[in-house]
Residue, then its C-alpha position, 0 to 999 in steps of 0.5 A: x107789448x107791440x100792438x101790432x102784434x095779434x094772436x086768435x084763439x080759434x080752430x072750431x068755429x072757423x079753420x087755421x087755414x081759412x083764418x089766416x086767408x082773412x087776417x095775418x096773425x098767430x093763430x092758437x088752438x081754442x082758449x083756456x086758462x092760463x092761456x091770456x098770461x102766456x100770450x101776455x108774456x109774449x107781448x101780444x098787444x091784440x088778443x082775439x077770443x073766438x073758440x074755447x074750452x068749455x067743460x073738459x078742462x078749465x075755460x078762461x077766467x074772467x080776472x085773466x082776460x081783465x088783467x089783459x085789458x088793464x095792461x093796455x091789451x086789445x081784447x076782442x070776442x065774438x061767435x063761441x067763447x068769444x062771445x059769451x066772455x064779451x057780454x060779460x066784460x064789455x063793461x071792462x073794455x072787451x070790444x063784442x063783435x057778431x050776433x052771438x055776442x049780441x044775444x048774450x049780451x041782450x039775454x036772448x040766449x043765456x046757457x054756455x051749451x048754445x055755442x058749445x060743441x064737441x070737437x075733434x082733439x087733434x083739429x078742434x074741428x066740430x062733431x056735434x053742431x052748436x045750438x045757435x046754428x041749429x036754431x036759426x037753420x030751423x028757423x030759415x027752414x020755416x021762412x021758406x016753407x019747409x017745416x010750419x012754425x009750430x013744427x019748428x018750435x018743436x024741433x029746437x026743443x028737441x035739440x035744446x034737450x040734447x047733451x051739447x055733444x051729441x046735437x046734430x041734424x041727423x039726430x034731430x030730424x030722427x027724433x022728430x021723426x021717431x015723435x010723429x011729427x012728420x014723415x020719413x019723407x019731410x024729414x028727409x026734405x028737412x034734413x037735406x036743407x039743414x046740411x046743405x043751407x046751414x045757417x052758420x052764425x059761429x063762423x059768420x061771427x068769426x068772421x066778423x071779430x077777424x075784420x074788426x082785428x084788421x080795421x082795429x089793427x089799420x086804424 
């Protein structure tokens, strides 16, 4: 095991080529089971868990992630599945990293489906935006007086009742449009600012799990 030697599974919440401008690292596509042992085999000593697989095949075990961190692997999480596995193994010694994971950790959030989303097979880039964002976006939309409290309640209810795959601005605003409450015109006001000022708390957290790899590897 060489502890310099770092893999990230990620791809969605934050692109290859981006992640590799951040930190030097193997990078792989988003995590799923049997993935911690291959890695093991390989002799990383920091595994960083950003994006995984949720529903279509099986996601990471708890017990693989575990058996990493009794081995003496650093095992970092944080913005999607990262977050969610490092609320429940911080206790085990995996290090959360980010907002995401501090919502899962504290309970603010709870659901898998509020990081989940649908993804391109072939890049792992998302089609479908994942609730956290859409979430606060809605709710930076109401600070700046673009929609009224109330009104922005009512559209993270809409988005919470959307399968996680089918989730989007566009289709938000259509049904709150659709519901009466607001005009065509304010929707398209709100939806404007929703592709343009996205709040992007995945790749903001990933970010994050990407310096804290780099200053954990420099220490």
């Amino acid at each position: 095991m060489n502890d310099r030697k770092i893999v990230v599974f990620t791809g969605t919440s934050i692109s290859h080529q981006e992640a590799k401008r951040l930190l030097d690292a193997t990078y792989k596509p988003p995590i799923f089971r049997g993935n911690i042992d291959e890695v093991l085999r390989e002799g990383y000593g920091t595994i960083g868990i950003i994006d995984g697989t949720f529903f279509n095949r099986a996601a990471v075990a708890h017990k693989e992630i575990i058996k990493a961190l009794e081995s003496g692997v650093t095992v970092i999480g944080g913005s999607s599945m990262g977050a969610l596995r490092a609320s429940e193994l911080d206790v085990h010694g995996m290090i959360g990293v980010g907002r995401i994971y501090e919502w899962y950790r504290d309970g603010v959030i709870e659901d898998d489906d509020e990081v989940a989303v649908a993804t391109n097979p072939d890049t792992f880039e998302p089609v479908s935006s994942p609730m956290v964002n859409i979430r606060e976006t809605l709710k930076a939309a109401s600070e700046k007086g673009i929609i009224v409290p109330s009104l922005c309640s009512e559209l993270i209810d809409i988005a919470k009742k959307t399968q996680y795959g089918q989730r989007s601005y566009f289709g938000v605003v259509q049904k709150g449009i659709k519901a009466g409450l607001f005009s065509e015109e304010m929707g398209k006001k709100l939806l404007d600012y929703c592709r343009n000022q996205e709040t992007d708390v995945k790749k903001q957290d990933a970010i994050m799990v990407l310096n804290k790899i780099r200053e954990i590897s420099n220490a």
